[in-house]
Every structure is written in structure tokens, then in C-alpha cells.
N, C-alpha and C positions, 0 to 999 in steps of 0.2 A: 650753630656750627662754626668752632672755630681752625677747622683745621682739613682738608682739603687738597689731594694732588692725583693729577691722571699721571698715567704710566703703561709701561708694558710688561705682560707676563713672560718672564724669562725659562721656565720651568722650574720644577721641584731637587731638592736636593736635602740633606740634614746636618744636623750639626748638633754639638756637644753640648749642654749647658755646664755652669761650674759645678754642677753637683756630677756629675760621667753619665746625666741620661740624654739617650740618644732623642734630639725634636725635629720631624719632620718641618720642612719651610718651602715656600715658593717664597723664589727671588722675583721680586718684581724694582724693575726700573721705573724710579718715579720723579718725573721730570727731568730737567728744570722745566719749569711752566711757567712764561712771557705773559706779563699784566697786555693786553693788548684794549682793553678799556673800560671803564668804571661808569656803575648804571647808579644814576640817584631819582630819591623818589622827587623831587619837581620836575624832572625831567624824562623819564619811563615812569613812573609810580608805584618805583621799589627798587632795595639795592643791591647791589649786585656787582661779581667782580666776574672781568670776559676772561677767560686763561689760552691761550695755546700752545699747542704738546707737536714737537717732530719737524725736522727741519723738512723742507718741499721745495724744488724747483717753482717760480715765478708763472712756469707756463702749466704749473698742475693745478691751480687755484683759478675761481671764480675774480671777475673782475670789480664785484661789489666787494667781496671778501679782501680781494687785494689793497684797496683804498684802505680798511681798517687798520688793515696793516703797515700799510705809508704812512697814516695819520699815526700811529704808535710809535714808527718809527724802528721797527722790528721787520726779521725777517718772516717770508709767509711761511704758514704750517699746517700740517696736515688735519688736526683736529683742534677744534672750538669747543670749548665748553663755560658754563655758568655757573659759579657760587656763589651762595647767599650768604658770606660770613658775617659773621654778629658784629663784628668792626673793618668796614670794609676801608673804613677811610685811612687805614695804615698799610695802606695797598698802594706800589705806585704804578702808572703806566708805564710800560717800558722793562721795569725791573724782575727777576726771577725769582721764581716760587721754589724753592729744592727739598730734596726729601727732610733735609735735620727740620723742619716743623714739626715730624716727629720726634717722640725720645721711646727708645727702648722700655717696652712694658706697658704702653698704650693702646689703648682696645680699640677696633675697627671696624667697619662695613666696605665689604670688598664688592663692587658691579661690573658685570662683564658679560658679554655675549657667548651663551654655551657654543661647543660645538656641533654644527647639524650632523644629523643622521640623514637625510633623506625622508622620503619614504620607508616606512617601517611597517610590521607586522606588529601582533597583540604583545606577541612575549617580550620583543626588546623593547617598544615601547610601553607595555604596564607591566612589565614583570609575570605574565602570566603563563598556566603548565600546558606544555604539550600533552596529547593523547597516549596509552600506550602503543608502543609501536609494533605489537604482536598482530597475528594472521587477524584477521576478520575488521580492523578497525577503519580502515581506509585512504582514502586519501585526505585524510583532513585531521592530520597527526598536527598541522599548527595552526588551523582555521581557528577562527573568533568564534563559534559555539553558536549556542542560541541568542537572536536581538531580540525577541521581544514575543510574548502569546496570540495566538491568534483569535482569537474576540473581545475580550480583555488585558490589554488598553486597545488594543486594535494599534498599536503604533509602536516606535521606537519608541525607547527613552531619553529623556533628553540629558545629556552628558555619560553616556552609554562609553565603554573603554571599547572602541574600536581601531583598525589600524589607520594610520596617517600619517602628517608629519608631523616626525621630533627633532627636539633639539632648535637651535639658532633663536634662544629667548633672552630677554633680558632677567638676569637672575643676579639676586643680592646675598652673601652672606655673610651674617651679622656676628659680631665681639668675636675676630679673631684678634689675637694679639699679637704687635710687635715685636718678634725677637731681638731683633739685633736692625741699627739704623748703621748703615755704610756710608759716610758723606763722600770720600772720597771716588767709590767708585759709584755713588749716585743711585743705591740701592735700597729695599728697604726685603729682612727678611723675615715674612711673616708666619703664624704658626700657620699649620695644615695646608689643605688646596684653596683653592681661588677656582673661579667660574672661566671659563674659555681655552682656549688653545695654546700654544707655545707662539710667542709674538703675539697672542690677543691686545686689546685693551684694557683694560681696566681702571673704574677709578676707586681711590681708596678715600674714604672719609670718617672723621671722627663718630664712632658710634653714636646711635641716638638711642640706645638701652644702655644708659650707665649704671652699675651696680657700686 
């Protein structure tokens, strides 16, 4: 992996290509991202570059965390993270990571935490039909149906679609493309949706399905 940047999801919006057709995009804010320190293999026993994303008040951060920060010589920040680029040695501490690493028309894997639903029933979380709702059906127009016979298995199933909770997972999706890279206003606008909420996180990183 050479190319790697956390960000925030700004929302969705579209835009024109040169040809008049209209492309969906989430704008996401992607960095700058602060080298705050460099892992090598005689030293952890593998390489690695430390990044953090989002400026923070001194007294919202842990006091282990804060040292890293001193020792970088950077201000504290809200989120930490780790890549393992394939030349991490052209990384400096101190220095920032900004969205042009991209270029316009580069394929990506976007990560980001969905938004929760709560507790849910069958239908919103698998998609499943209600009863009809005519006289005689009862009160179980949304219940979960039958779990399982009664002598054979003698049991549930195991991964049986019941209700629970959904949403708030870690969810990746793969080659979307780069639209248009924003250096100035620090943006990057990608094709279709992205995983999470309006201000989620997100991190965006070079596809690992290259076609």
C-alpha cells in the first residue's frame, strides 16, 4: 500500500463530468494527517507510519498519548491511526500527509463505521415481508415467523435471521473511484456513497483489487 489518508465524510452531492453526465460523489475531508511517528522492524518488528487526524484541546487526550505528541512535536489529535506503506522511509515525523497523494481517476477502498439503528426488528434488519394485514391474521403482521421444528433439530439454527442489533460495524467498500482531487479546499470527491454518517470517519486507501 502506497497511498493512504483518514478523513471526514462531508456528505453527498454531484457533479458534472466533461462529457454533461451527471456523477454522484461524497465529499470527504481528507486530512492533513501529522507523521507523529515511524515504527521499524528492529525496533517493533515491522514498519510502519503513526498518522493523526483533527485538531483537540491538550485536556481531551490521554496523558501517554500526549508525550507522543510532545516527542513529534505536533499538536494533540483526535484520532491515531497506522499504515503500513511499502516506503515508509520517505515519511517524516512532524510533516503532513494531504489529500493530492491522490490524483483524479484512482481507485479506492473507503472504511467507516455504518450508522446504528438500534434495536431492530426482521424487516429493517433482513429485509424481510410482513404478513397480510387483512381480518383473521393477527397480531404478528411483523413477527419473525417460525425459529425452528419441533423434534427435528430440536433447536434454533445457528445464524437464524432474527431481530437485533443493527448497524454501527465496521464496513469497507472496495474500487471506488476518484473523481475530482481538491487540494485547496483539502477534499477529495469520490464516486457513489461511503460507509457512515455526515461527519463520520473514514479512512480512504489505495485499493488492494487492482484491475
Amino acid at each position: 500500500m502506497d497511498k493512504a489518508i483518514i478523513g471526514r465524510k462531508l456528505g453527498m452531492t454531484q457533479i458534472f463530468d466533461e462529457t454533461g453526465l451527471m456523477v454522484p460523489v461524497t465529499v470527504v475531508e481528507a486530512g492533513p494527517n501529522t507523521v507523529i511517528r515511524k515504527k521499524t522492524n528492529e525496533r517493533d518488528g515491522y514498519a510502519a507510519v503513526c498518522v493523526a487526524f483533527d485538531d483537540i484541546k491538550e485536556s481531551r487526550t490521554t496523558k501517554p498519548r500526549m508525550g507522543e505528541f510532545k516527542k513529534a512535536g505536533v499538536a494533540p489529535k483526535r484520532v491515531v491511526r497506522e499504515f503500513k506503506f511499502g516506503d515508509c522511509d520517505k515519511y517524516e515525523v512532524g510533516k503532513d500527509i494531504t489529500c493530492d497523494i491522490f490524483s483524479d481517476g484512482d481507485m479506492v477502498d473507503v472504511s467507516g463505521v455504518t450508522r446504528g439503528r438500534g434495536f431492530t426488528g426482521v424487516i429493517k434488519r433482513w429485509n424481510q415481508r410482513r404478513l397480510k394485514m387483512t381480518h383473521g391474521t393477527g397480531p404478528v403482521h411483523r413477527s419473525l415467523g417460525s425459529t425452528g421444528a419441533n423434534s427435528t433439530p430440536s433447536k434454533v439454527i445457528k445464524g437464524l435471521h432474527m431481530a437485533g442489533q443493527y448497524g454501527h460495524e465496521n464496513v469497507t467498500i472496495q474500487n471506488l473511484k476518484v473523481v475530482k482531487v481538491d487540494k485547496e479546499r483539502g477534499v477529495l470527491l469520490i464516486r457513489g456513497a461511503v460507509p457512515g454518517p455526515k461527519g463520520g470517519l473514514v479512512t480512504v486507501k489505495e485499493t488492494v483489487k487492482k484491475h
